[in-house]
gemmi code that builds the backbone of each chain (N, CA, C; Angstrom):
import gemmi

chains = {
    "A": [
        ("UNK", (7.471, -0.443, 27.051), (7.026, 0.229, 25.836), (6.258, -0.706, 24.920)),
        ("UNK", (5.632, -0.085, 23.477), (5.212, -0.976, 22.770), (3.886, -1.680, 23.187)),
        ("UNK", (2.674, -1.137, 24.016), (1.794, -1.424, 24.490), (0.771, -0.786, 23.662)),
        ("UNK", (-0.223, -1.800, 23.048), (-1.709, -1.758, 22.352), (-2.974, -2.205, 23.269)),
        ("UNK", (-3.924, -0.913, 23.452), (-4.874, -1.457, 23.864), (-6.254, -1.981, 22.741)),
        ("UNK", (-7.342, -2.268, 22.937), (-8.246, -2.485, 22.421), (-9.827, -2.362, 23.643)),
        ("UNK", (-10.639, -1.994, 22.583), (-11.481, -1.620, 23.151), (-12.969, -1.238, 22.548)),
        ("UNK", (-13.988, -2.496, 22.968), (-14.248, -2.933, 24.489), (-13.410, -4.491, 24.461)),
        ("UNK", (-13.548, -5.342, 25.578), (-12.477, -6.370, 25.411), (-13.783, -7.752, 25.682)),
        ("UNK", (-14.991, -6.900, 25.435), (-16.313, -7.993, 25.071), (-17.083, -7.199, 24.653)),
        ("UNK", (-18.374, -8.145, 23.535), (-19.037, -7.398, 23.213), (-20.180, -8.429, 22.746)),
        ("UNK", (-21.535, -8.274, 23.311), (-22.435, -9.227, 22.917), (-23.526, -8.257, 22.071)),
        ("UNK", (-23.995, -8.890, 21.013), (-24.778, -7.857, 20.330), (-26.138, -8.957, 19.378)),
        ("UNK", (-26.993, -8.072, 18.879), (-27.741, -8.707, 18.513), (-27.533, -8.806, 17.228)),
        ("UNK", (-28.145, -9.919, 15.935), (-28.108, -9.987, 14.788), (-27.958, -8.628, 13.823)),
        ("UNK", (-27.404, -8.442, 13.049), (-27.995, -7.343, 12.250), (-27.725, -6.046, 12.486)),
        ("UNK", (-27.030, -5.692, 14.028), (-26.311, -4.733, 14.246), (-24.934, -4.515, 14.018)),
        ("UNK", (-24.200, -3.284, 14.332), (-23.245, -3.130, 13.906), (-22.196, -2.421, 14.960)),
        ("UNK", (-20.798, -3.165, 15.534), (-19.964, -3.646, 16.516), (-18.902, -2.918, 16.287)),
        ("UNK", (-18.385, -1.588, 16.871), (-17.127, -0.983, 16.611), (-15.747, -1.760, 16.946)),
        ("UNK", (-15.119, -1.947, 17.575), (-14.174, -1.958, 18.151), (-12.827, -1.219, 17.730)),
        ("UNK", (-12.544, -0.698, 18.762), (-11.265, 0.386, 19.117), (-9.870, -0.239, 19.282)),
        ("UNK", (-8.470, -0.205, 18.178), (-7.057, -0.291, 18.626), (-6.235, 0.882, 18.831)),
        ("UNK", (-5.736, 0.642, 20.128), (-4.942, 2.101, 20.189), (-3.335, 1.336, 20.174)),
        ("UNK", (-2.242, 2.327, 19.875), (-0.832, 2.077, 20.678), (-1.196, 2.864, 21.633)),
        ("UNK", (-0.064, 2.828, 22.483), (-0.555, 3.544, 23.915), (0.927, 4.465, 24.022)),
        ("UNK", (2.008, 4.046, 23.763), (3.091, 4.822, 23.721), (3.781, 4.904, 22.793)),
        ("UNK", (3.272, 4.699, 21.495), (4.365, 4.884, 20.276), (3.413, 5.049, 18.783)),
        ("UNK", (3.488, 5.883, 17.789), (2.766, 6.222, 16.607), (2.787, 4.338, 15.616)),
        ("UNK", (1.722, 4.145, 15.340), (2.121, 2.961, 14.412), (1.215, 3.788, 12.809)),
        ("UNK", (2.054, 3.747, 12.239), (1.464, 3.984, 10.595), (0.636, 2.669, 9.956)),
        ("UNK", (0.948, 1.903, 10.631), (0.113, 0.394, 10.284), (-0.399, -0.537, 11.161)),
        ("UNK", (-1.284, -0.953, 11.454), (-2.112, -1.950, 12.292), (-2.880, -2.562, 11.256)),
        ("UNK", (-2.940, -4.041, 11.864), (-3.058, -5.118, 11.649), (-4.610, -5.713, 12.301)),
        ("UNK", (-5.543, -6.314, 11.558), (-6.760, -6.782, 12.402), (-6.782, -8.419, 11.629)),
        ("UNK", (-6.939, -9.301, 12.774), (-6.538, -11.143, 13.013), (-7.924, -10.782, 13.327)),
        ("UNK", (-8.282, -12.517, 13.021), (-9.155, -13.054, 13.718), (-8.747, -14.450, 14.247)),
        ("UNK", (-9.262, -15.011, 15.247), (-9.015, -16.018, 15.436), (-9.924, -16.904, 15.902)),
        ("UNK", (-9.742, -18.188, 15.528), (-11.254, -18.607, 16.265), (-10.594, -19.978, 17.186)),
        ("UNK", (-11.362, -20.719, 18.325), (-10.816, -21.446, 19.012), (-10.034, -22.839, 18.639)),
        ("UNK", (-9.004, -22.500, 19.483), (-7.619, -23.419, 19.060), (-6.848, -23.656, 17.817)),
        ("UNK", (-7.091, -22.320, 16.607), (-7.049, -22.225, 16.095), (-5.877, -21.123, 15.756)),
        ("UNK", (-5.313, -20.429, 14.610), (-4.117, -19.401, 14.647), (-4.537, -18.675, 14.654)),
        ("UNK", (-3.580, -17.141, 14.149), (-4.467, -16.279, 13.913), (-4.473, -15.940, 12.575)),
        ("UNK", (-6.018, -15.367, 12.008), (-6.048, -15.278, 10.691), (-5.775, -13.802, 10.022)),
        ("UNK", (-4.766, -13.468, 9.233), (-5.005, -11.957, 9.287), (-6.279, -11.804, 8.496)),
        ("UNK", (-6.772, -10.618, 8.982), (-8.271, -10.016, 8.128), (-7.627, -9.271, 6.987)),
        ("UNK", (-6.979, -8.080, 7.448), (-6.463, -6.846, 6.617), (-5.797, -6.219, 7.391)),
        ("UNK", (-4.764, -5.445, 6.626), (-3.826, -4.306, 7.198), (-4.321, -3.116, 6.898)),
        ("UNK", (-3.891, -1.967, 7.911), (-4.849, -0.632, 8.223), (-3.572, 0.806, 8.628)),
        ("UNK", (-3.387, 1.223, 6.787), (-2.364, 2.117, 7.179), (-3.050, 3.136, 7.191)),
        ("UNK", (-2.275, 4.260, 8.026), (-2.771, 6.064, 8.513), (-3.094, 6.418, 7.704)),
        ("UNK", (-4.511, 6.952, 7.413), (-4.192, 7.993, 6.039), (-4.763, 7.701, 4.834)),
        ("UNK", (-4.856, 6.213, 4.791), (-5.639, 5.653, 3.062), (-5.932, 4.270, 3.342)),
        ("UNK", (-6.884, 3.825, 2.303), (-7.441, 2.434, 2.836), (-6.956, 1.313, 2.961)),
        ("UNK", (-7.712, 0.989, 4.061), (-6.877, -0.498, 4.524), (-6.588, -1.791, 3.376)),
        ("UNK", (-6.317, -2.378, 3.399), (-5.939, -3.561, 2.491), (-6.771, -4.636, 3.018)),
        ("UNK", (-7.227, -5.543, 2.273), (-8.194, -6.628, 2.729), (-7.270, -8.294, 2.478)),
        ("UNK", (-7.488, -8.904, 2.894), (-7.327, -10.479, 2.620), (-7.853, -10.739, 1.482)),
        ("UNK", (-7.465, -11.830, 0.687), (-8.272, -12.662, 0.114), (-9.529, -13.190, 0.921)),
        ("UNK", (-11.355, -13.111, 0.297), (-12.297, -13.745, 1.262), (-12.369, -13.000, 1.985)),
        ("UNK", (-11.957, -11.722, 2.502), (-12.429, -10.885, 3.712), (-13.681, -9.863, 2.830)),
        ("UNK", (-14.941, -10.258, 3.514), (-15.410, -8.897, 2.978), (-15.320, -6.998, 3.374)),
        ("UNK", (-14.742, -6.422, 2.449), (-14.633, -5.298, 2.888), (-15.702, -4.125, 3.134)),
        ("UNK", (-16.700, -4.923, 2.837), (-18.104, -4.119, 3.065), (-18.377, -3.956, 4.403)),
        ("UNK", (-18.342, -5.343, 5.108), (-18.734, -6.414, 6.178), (-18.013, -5.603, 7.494)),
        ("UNK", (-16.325, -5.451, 7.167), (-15.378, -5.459, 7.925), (-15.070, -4.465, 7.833)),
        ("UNK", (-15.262, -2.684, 8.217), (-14.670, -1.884, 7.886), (-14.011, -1.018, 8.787)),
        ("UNK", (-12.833, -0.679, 8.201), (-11.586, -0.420, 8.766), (-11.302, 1.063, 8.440)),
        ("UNK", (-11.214, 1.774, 9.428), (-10.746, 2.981, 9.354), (-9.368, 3.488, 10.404)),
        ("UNK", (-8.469, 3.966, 9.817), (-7.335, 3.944, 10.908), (-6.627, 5.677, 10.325)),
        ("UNK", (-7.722, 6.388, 11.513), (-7.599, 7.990, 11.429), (-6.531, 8.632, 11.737)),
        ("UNK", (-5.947, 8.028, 13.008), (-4.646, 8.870, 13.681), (-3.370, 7.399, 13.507)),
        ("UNK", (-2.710, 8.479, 13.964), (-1.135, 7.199, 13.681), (-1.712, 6.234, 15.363)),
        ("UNK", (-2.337, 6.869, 16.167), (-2.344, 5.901, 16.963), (-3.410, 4.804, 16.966)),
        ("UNK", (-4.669, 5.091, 16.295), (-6.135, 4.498, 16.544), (-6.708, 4.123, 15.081)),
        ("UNK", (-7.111, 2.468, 15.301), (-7.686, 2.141, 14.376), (-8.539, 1.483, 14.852)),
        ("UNK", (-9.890, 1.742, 13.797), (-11.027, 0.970, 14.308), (-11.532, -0.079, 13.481)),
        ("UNK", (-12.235, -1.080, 13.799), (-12.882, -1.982, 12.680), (-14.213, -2.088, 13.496)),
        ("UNK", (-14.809, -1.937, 12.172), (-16.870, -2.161, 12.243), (-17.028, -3.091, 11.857)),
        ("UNK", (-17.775, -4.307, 12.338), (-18.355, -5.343, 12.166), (-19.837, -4.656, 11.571)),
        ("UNK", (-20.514, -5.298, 10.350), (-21.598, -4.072, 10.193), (-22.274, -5.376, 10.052)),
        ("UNK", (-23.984, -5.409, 10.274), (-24.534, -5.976, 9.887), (-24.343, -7.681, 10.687)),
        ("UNK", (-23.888, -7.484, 11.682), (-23.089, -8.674, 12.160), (-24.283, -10.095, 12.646)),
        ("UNK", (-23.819, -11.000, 12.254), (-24.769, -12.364, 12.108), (-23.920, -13.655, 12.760)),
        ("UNK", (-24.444, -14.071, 13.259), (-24.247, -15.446, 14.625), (-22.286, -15.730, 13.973)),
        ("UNK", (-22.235, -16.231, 12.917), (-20.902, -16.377, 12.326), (-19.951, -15.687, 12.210)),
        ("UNK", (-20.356, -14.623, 12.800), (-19.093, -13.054, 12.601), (-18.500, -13.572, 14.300)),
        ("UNK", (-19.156, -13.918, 15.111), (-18.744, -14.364, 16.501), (-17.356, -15.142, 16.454)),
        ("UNK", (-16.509, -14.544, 17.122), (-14.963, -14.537, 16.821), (-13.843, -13.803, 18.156)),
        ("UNK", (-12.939, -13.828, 17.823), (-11.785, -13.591, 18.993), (-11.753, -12.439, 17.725)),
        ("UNK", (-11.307, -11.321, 17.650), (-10.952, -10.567, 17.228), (-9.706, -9.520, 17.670)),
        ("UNK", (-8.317, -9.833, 17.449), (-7.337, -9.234, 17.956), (-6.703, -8.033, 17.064)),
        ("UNK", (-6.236, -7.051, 17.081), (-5.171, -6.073, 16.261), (-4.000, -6.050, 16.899)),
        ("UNK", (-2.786, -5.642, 16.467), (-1.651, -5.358, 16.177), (-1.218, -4.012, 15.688)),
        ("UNK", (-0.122, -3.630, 16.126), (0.637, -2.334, 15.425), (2.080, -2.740, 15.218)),
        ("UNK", (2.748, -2.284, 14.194), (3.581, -2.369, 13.852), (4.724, -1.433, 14.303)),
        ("UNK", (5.929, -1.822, 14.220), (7.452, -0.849, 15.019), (8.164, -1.531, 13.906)),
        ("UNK", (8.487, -0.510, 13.116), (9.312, -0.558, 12.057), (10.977, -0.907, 12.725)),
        ("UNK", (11.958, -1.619, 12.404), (12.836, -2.125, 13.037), (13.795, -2.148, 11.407)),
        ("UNK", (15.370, -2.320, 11.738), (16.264, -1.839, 11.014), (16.021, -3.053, 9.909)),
        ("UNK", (15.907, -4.342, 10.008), (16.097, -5.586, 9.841), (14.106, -6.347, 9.071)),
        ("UNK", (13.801, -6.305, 10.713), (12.477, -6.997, 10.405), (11.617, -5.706, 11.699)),
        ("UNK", (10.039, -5.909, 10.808), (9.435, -5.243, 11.814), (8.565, -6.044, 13.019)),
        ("UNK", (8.333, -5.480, 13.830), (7.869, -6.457, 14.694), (6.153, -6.069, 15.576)),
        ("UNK", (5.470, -6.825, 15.422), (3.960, -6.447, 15.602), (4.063, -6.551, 17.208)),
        ("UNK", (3.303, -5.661, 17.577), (2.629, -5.832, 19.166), (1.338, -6.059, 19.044)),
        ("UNK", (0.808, -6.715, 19.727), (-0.733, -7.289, 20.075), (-1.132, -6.475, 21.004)),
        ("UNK", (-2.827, -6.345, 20.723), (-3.474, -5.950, 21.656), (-4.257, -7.101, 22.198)),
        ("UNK", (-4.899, -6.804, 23.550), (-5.677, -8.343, 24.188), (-6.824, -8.818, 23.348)),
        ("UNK", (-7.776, -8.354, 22.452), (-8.395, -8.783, 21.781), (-9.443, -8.146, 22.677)),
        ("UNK", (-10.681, -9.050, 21.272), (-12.230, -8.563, 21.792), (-12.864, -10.033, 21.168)),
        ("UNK", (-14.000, -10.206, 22.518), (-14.382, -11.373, 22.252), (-16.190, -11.195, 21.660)),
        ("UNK", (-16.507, -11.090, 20.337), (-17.501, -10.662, 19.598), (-18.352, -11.865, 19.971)),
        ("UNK", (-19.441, -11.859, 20.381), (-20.452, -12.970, 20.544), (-21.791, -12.039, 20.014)),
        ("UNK", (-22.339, -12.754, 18.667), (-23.588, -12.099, 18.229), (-24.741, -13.440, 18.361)),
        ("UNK", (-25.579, -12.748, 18.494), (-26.998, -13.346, 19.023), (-28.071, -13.666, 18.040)),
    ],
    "B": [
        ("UNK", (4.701, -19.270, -1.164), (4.277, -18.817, 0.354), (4.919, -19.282, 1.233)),
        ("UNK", (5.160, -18.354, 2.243), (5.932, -18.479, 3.167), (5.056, -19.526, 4.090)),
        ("UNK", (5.694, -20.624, 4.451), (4.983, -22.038, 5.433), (5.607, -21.459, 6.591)),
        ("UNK", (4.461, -22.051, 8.157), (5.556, -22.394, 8.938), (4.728, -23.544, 9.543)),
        ("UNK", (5.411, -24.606, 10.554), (5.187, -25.861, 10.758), (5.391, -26.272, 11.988)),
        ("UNK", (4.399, -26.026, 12.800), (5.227, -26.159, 14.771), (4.833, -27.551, 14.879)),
        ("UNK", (5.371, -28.248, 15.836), (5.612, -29.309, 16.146), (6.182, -29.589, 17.649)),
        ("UNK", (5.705, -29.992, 18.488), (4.375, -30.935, 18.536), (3.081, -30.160, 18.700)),
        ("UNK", (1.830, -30.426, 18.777), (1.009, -29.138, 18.994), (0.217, -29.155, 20.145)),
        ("UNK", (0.967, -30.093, 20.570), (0.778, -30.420, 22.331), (1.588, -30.567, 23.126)),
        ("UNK", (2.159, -30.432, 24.189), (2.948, -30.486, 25.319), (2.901, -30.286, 26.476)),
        ("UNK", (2.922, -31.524, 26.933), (2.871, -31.644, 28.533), (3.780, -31.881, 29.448)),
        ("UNK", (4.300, -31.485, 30.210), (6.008, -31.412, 30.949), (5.366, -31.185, 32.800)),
        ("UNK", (6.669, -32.007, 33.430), (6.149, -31.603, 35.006), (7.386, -30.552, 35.272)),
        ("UNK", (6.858, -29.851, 36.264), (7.893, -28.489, 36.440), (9.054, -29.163, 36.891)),
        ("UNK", (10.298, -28.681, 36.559), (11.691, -28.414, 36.126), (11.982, -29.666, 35.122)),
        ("UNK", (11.339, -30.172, 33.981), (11.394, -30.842, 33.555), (11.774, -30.311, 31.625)),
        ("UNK", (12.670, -30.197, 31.349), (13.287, -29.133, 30.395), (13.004, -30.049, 28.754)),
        ("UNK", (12.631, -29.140, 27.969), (12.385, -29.622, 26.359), (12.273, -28.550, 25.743)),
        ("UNK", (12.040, -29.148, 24.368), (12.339, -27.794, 23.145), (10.781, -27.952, 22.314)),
        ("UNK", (10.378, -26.878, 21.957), (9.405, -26.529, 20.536), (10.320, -26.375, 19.252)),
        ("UNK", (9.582, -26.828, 18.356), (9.799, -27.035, 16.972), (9.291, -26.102, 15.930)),
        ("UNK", (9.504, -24.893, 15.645), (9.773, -24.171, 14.526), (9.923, -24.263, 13.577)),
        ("UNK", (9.567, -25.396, 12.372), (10.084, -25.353, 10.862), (9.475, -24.666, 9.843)),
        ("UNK", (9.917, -23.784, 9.468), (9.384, -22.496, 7.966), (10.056, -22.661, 6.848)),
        ("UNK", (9.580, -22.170, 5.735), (9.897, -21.732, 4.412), (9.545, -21.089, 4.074)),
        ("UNK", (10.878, -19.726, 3.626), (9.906, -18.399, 3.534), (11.229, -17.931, 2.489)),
        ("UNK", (10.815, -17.060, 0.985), (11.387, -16.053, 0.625), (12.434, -14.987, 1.035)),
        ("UNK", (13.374, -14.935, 1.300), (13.675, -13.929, 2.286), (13.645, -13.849, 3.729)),
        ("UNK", (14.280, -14.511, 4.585), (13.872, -14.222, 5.714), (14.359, -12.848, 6.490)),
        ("UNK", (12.964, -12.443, 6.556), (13.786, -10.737, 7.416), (13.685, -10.878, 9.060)),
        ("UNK", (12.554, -11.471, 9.973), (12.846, -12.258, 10.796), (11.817, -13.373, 11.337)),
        ("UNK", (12.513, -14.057, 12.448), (11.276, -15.211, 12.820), (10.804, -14.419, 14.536)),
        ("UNK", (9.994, -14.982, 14.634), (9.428, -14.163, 15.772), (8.454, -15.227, 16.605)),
        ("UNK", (8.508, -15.285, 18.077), (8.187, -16.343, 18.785), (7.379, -15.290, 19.736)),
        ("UNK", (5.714, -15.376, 19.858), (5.078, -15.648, 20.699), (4.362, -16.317, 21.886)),
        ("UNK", (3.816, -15.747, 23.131), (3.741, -16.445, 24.125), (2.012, -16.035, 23.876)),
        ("UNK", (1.023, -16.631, 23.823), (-0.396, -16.006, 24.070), (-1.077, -17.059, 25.397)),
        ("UNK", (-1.448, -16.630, 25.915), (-2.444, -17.062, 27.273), (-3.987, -17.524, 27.128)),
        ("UNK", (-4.939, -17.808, 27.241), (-6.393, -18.141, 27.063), (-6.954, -16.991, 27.003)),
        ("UNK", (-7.604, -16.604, 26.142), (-8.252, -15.036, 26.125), (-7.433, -14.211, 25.460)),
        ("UNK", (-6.277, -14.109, 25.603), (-5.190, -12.780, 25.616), (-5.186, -12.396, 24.509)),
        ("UNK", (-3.920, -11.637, 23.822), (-3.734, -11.472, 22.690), (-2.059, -12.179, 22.956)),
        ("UNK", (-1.792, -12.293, 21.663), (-0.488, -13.072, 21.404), (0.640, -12.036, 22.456)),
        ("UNK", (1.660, -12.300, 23.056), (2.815, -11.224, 23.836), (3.974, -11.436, 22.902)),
        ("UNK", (4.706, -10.890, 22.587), (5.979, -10.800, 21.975), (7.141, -11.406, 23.379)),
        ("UNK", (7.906, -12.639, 22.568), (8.873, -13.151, 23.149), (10.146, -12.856, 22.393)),
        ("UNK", (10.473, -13.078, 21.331), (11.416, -12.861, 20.866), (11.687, -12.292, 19.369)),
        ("UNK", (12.473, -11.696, 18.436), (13.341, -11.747, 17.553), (14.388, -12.451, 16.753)),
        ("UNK", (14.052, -13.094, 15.478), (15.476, -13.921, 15.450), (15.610, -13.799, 13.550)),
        ("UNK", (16.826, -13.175, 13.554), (16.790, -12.559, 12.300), (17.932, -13.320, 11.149)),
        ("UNK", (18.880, -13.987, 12.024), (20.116, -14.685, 10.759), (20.170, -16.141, 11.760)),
        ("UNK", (20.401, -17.083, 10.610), (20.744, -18.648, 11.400), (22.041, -18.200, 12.232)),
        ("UNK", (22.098, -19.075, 13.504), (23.293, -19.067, 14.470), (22.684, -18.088, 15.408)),
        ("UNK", (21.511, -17.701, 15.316), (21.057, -16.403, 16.439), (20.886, -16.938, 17.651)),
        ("UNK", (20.995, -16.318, 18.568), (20.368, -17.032, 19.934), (19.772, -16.185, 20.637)),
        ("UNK", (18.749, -16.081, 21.685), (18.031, -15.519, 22.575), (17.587, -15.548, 23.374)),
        ("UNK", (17.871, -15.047, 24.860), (17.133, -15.838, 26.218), (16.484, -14.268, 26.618)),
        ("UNK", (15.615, -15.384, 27.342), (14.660, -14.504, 28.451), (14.166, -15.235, 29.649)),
        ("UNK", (14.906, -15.031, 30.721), (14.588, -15.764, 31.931), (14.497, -17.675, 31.542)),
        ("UNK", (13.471, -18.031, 31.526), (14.029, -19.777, 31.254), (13.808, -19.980, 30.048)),
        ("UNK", (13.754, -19.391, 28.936), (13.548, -19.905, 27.397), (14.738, -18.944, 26.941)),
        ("UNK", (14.934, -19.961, 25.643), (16.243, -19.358, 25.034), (15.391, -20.173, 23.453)),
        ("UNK", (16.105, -18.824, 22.907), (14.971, -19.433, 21.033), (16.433, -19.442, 20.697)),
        ("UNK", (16.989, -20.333, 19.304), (17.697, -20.637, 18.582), (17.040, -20.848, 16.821)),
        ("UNK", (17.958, -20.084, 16.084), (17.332, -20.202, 14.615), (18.473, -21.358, 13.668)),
        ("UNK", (18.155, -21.514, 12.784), (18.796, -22.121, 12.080), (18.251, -22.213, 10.429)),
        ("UNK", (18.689, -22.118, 9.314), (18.098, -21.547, 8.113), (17.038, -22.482, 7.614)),
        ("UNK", (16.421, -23.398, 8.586), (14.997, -24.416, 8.297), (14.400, -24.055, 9.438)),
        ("UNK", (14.767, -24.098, 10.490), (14.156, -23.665, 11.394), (13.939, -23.375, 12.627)),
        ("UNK", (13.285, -23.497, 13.923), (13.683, -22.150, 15.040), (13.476, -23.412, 16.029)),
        ("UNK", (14.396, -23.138, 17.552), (13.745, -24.262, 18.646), (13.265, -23.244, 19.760)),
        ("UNK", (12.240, -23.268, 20.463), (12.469, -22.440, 21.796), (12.530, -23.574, 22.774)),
        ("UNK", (13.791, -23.472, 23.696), (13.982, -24.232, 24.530), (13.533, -23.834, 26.073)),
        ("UNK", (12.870, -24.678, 26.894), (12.350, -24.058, 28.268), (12.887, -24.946, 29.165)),
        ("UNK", (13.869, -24.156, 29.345), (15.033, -24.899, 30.927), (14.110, -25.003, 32.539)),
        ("UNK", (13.887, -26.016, 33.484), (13.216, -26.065, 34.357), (11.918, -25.369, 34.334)),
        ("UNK", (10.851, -25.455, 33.060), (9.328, -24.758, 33.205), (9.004, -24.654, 34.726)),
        ("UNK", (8.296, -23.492, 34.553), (7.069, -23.676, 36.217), (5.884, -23.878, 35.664)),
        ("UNK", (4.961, -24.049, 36.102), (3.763, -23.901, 35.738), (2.236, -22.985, 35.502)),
        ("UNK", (3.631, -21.445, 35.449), (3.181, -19.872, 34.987), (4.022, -20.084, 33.652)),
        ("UNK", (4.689, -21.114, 32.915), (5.097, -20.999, 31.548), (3.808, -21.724, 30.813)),
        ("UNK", (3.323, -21.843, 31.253), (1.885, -22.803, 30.653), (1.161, -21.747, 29.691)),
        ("UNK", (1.321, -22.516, 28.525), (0.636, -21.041, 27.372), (0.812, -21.687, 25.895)),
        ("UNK", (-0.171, -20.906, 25.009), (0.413, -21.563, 23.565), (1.489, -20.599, 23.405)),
        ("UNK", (2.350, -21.189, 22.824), (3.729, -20.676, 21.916), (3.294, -20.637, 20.759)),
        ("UNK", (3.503, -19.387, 20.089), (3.574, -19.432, 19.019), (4.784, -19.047, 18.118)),
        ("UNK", (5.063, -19.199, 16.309), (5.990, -18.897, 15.852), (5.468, -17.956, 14.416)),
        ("UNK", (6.180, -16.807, 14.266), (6.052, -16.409, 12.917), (7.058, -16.198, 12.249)),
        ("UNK", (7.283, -16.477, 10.963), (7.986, -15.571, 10.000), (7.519, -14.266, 9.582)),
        ("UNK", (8.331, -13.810, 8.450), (8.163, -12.171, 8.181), (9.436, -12.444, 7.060)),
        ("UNK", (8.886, -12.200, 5.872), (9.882, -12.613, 4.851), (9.768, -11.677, 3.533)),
        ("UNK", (10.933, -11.824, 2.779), (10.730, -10.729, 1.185), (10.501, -9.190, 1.333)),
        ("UNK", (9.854, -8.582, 1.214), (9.584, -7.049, 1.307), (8.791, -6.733, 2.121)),
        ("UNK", (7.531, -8.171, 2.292), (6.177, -8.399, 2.809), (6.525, -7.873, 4.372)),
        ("UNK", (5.471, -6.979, 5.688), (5.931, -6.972, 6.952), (4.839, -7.488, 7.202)),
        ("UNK", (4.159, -8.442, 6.657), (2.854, -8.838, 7.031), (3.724, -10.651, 7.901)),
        ("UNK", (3.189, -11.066, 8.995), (3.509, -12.490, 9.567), (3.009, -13.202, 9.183)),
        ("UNK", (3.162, -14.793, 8.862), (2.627, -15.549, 8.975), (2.879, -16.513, 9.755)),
        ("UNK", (1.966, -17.198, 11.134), (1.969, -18.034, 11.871), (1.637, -19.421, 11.843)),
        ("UNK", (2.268, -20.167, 12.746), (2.358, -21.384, 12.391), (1.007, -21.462, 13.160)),
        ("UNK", (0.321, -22.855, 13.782), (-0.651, -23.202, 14.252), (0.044, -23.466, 15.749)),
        ("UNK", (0.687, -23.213, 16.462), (1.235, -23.392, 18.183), (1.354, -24.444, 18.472)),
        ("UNK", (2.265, -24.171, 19.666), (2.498, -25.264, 20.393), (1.739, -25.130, 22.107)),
        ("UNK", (1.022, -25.979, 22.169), (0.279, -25.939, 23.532), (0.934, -26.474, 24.443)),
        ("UNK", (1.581, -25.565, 25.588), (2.422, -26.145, 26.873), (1.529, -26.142, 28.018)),
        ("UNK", (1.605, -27.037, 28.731), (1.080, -27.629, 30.032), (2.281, -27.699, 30.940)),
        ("UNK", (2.852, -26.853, 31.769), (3.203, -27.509, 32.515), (2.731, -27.701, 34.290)),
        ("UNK", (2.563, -28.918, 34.682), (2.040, -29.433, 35.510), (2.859, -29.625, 36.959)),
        ("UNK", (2.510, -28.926, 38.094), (3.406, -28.798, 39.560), (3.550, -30.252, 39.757)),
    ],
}
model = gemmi.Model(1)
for chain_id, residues in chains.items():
    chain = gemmi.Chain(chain_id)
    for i, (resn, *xyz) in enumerate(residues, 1):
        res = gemmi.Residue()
        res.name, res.seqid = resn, gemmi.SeqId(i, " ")
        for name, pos in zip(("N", "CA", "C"), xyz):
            atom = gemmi.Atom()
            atom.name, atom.element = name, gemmi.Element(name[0])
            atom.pos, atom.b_iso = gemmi.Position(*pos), 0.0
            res.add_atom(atom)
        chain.add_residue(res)
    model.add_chain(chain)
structure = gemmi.Structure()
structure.add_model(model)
structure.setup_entities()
C-alpha cells in the first residue's frame, strides 16, 4: 500500500516553456501532497504543500508564480514549471501524506528529472 | 527550528561488516522521526517510524533506535543491495511538514 506515482519521470524542454508534471497516490486519498526539490547530493528541499480543494502553501523564496500547484482530486496533484530557464533544471520529487494517530507519514513518489535547455 | 544532523555523510563498509548511522535532531515536539532509504534517481522509500525515546525497529538487517537527542540505524551484516543514501527526518509541534537531515551515503562493497 501507500504507493505514489509521478509523471513523466523525465522531461527535457526548451527555455521559456512550460513543464507539467503529474503526482498521483495510487491506492489511498491524500488531502495533502508535498512538492521537494532536490538538487545533486544534496537533501530535499520542500517547495510547498498542496492541499485538496484550496491553495497550495509556498516556502519561503519559492516563487508562486513560477511554480504552480494545483491539487484537484484527493488523489492528483500537479505542479507547472512555467516559463522554465536552464536553473529551474532539478530532481523534482512529491509526496502524499497518511495521516497516522501519532505522527503522519509521507510517501514518495520516484521523481522527475527536469533538464531545460 | 527543528535541526537534524546525520553523521557521518559517508560510509563505506565490506559486506557482513556491521555499523550504525547517526541521527541527531532538535525539534519542538517530537511527533515522529522517520528514516529513509533513497537510491540514485529514486525518490526517498520509507523505512521506518519512531515516535517516543526507547523505540526500536527492525526490518530485515537494520534496526533504527531513538533516544530523546537522537536516532541510530544500525545495519547488521550489510550486502551490497543495502548500498543507498539513508536518510533521517523529524516531524515535530503541530507542523506535518519534515525536515531532513543531509544523509548518510552507504557503500557497501562485496
Amino acid at each position: 500500500g501507500a504507493v505514489v506515482s509521478q509523471h513523466p519521470s523525465r522531461v527535457i524542454c526548451k527555455s521559456g516553456t512550460s513543464v507539467k508534471i503529474e503526482c498521483r497516490s495510487l491506492d489511498f486519498q491524500a488531502t495533502t501532497m508535498f512538492w521537494y526539490r532536490q538538487f545533486p547530493k544534496k537533501s530535499l528541499m520542500l517547495m510547498a504543500t498542496s492541499n485538496e480543494g484550496s491553495k497550495a502553501t509556498y516556502e519561503q523564496g519559492v516563487e508562486k508564480d513560477k511554480f504552480l500547484i494545483n491539487h484537484a482530486s484527493l488523489t492528483l496533484s500537479t505542479l507547472t514549471v512555467t516559463s522554465a530557464h536552464p536553473e529551474d533544471s532539478s530532481f523534482y520529487i512529491c509526496s502524499a501524506r497518511v495521516q497516522g494517530g501519532t505522527a503522519d507519514t509521507q510517501y514518495f513518489g520516484p521523481g522527475t528529472r527536469l533538464t531545460v535547455l | 527550528e527543528d535541526q537534524v544532523t546525520q553523521s557521518p555523510e559517508a560510509l563505506r563498509l565490506q559486506e557482513g561488516e556491521s555499523s550504525s548511522l547517526n541521527c541527531s535532531y532538535t525539534v519542538s515536539g517530537l511527533r515522529g522521526l522517520f528514516w529513509y532509504r533513497q537510491d540514485p534517481g529514486k525518490g526517498p522509500e520509507f523505512l521506518f517510524t519512531l515516535y517516543s525515546a526507547g523505540e526500536e525497529k527492525e526490518k530485515e538487517r537494520l534496526k533504527a533506535t531513538l533516544t530523546k537527542k537522537e536516532s541510530f540505524l544500525h545495519i547488521t551484516a550489510p550486502k551490497p543491495e543495502d548500498s543507498a543514501t539513508y536518510l533521517c527526518a523529524v516531524q515535530g509541534g503541530s507542523n506535518y511538514k519534515l525536515t531532513f537531515g543531509k544523509g548518510t551515503l552507504l557503500t557497501v562493497n562485496p
